[in-house]
N, C-alpha and C positions, 0 to 999 in steps of 0.2 A: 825691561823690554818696552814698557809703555810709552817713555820718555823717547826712543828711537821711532815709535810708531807715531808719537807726537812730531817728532820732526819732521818725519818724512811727510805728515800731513800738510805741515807747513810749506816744507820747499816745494810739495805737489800743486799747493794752493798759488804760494806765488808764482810758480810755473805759468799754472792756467792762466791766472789771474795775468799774467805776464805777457800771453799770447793775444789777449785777448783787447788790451792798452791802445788804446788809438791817441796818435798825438792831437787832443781840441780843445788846446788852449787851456791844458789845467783839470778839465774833469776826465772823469774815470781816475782817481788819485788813489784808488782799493789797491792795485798791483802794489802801486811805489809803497802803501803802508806794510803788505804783505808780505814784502821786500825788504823789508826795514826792520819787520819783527824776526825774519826767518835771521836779519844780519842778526841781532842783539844775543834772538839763541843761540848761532852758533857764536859767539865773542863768550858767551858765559859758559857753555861746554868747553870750548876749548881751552878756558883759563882754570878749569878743573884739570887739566891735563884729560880727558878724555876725546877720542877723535873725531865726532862729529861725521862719518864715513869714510875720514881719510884711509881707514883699511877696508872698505867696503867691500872693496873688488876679494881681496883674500877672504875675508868670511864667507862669502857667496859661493868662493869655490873651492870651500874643507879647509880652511885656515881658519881656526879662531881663535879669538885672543882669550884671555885669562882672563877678562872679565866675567865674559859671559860663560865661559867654560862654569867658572866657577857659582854661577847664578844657575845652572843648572845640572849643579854637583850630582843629587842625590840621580837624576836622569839619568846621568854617567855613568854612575856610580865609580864615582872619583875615589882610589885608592890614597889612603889619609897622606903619603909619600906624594903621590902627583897634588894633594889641593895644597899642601903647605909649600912645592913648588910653582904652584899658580899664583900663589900667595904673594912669593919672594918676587914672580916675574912680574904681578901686575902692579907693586911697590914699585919695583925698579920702572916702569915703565911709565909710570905718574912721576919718578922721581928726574927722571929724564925730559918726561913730554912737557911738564910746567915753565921749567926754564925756555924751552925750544918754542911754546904756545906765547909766552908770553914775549916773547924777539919779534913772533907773525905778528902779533896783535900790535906792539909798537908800531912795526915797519907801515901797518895798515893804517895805524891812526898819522905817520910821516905825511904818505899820500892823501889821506884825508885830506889836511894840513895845507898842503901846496893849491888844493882849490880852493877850500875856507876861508882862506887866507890872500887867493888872491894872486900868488906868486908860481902858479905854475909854468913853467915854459917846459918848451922837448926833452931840455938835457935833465931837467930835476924830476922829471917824470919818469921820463927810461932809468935816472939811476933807482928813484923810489918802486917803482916798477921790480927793477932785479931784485932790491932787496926783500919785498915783501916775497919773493916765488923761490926764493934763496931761503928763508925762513920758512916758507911752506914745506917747501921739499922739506930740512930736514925732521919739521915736526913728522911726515908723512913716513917718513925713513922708522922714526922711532916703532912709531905703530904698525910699519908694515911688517919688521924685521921681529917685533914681539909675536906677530900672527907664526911666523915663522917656526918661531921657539917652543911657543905653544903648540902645534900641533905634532914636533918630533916627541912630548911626551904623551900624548893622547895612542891608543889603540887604535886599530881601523873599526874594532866594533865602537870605539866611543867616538869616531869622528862620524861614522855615519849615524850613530843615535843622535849629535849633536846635528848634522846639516835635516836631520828628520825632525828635531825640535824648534829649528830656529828657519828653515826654509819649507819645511812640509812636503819633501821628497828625498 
């Protein structure tokens, strides 16, 4: 849970830090670093196959995934049947999202590429463009449709002990 609370400090940092950018010729360059660090975390979350928020919205609202189901088993009190299938689900769902994670992250370092490089026009854009939001989605797919799975095995008493552990209502 620390590491999500670490992120969100970051994307909240570069947020502000973001609002706050005046274009004067180069200084104020805190955002763009800010910016830069919150990229790298999430490139190195997502190449663990782990989501980064891409299921954000479902956990917020009684969806949670097998991760953190499982990070707060004894809470649940996860019946040994449901944690060995949170088990199987959050395998399969690393075993899926890695391959998927790692097509976004290609497609992102393509577009990178086209500026770095020098060689960007309209048409290599919009294609590099679909592909990177083409590989987002399906990473998104993976983790949304996991949030899914996991909460047809949970109880309503363990989903509300879960959204009471992990949102504080």
């Amino acid at each position: 849970m620390r590491t999500w609370m670490t992120i969100g400090i970051v994307v909240a940092a570069a947020t502000v830090a973001g609002a706050q950018h005046r274009h004067d010729g180069g200084q104020g360059h805190e955002p763009h670093l800010a910016a830069q660090q919150c990229q790298k975390q999430f490139e190195s979350v997502v190449a663990d196959g782990r989501g980064f928020g891409l299921a954000f919205v479902a956990d917020q609202e009684g969806y949670p995934g097998p991760l953190h189901v499982l990070e707060l088993k004894d809470r649940l009190r996860l019946h040994p049947d449901q944690e060995r299938a949170m088990q199987r689900m959050m395998d399969a769902m690393f075993a899926e999202s890695k391959p998927a994670a790692a097509r976004l992250l290609a497609a992102e370092r393509r577009l990178r590429s086209l500026f770095a490089t020098a060689t960007a026009d309209e048409p290599s854009v919009r294609a590099a463009v679909a592909d990177v939001e083409r590989a987002h989605t399906a990473l998104r797919l993976v983790h949304l449709l996991t949030h899914l799975r996991t909460r047809e095995l949970l109880t309503d008493e363990q989903r509300r002990l879960y959204h009471t552990a992990r949102w504080g209502h």
